[in-house]
N, C-alpha and C positions, 0 to 999 in steps of 0.2 A: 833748217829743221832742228830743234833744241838735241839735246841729246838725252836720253832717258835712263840717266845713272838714279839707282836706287836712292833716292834720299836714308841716313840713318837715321833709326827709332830711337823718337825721343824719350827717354826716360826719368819721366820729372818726378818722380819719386824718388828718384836714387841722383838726384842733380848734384849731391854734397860728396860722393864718394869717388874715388878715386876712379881717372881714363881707363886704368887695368881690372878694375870692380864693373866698371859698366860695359867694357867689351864685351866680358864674358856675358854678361847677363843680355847683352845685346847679341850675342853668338845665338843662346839657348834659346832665344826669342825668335830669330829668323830660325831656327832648325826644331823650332815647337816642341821643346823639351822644356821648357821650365815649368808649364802646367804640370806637366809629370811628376817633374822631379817636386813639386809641393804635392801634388798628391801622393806619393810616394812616403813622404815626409808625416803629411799632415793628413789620413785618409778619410777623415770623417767630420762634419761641421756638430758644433752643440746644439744642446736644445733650447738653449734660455732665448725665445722667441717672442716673450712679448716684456712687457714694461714691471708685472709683478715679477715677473722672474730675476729681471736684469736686478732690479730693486734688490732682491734677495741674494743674489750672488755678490753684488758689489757690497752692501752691507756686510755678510761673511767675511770679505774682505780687509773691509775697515776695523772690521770688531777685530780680526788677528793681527793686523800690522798698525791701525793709526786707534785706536780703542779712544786715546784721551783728545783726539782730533775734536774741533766744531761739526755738528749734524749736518746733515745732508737734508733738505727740505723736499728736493727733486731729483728723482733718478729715472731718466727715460732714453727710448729709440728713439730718433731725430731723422727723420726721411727727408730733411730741408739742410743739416749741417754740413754735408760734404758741397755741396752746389755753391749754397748761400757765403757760408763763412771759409769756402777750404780748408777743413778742418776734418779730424777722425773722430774727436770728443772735442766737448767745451766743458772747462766747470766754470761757472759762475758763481759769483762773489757780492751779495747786494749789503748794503747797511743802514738802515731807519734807523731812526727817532724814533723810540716809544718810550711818550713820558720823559723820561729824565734817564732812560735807560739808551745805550745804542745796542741794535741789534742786527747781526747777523744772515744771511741765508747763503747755502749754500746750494747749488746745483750740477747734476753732471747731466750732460746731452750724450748722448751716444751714437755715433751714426747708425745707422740702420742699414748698412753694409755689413754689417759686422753681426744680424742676425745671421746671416746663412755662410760665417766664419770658423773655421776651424778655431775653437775654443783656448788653445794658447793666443789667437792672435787678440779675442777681445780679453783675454786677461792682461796682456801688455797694453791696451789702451784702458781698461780700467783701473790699473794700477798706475799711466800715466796722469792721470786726471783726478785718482784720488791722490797722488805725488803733491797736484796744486793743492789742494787742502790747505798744507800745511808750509810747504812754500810756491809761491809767484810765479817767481822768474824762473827760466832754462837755465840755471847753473849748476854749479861743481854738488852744492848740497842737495838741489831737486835731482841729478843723478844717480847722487849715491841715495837717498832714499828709493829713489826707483830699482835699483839691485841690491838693496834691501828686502824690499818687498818679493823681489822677481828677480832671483840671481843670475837668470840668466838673460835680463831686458833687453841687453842691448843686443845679441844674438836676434832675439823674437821681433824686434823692433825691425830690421835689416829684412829676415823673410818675411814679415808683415808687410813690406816697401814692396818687395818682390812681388807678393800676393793680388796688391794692389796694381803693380805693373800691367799683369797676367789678367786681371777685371780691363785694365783700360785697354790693353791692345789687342787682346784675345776672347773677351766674354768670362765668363763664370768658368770654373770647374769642376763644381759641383753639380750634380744633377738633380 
């Protein structure tokens, strides 16, 4: 007969962080504190629920931190990007030919998880995503524009991870 030792919880959101980072968070999990301790934290989700909204918040955004950045064509919820692409945003990056001209589009997707988020967490992924704008790649310069924008990113960025654990292995915590 096998023997029935608990398998430990996987936590693929936090896969980059240190065996002593995910004990604990593996502790909080088997002793159902961590929903807690984010609602605790973080007691109330925002309202920007639909796609004018999002449109309007991240806008606000751009106009304070990337003002001379390239425009945004599409800013929307994405109820397909967390499944499809494993992702939490995309921004997208197109370029035509028009005329003798090249031309640009920009777009952000937003998952749609992050409607019913507590509001620091979609401003850390809308500031990550409008980050690509202006550079590419994940490096040293897309992170210092990202606590630029969000000085405290890389904090929001770690309980966002958390947040997301808490949706996979737990449900919502919001009611």
């Amino acid at each position: 007969m096998p023997s029935s030792t608990p398998q430990p919880v996987t936590l693929r959101y936090l896969s980059a962080y240190s065996q002593q980072v995910q004990s604990q968070i593996r502790s909080m999990v088997e002793q159902d504190t961590l929903g807690k301790f984010l609602l605790k934290k973080y007691p109330q989700v925002h309202q920007i629920n639909n796609d004018k909204m999002l449109r309007d918040y991240v806008m606000d955004l751009k106009n304070r931190h990337l003002r001379k950045s390239s425009p945004l064509s599409k800013i929307v919820y994405d109820k397909k990007i967390h499944v499809i692409n494993n992702a939490l945003g995309l921004h997208t990056f197109i370029s035509r030919v028009q005329g003798s001209k090249l031309k640009s589009k920009n777009e952000i997707r937003i998952s749609d998880i992050f409607k019913t988020a507590p509001e620091p967490f979609l401003e850390m992924i809308v500031v990550h995503e409008l980050a690509h704008v202006r550079v590419k790649a994940h490096d040293k310069a897309f992170y210092q524009l990202c606590e630029h924008m969000l000085p405290n990113y890389h904090q929001l960025e770690f309980e966002m991870r958390l947040y997301l654990t808490q949706l996979e292995l737990k449900g919502k915590i919001y009611a």
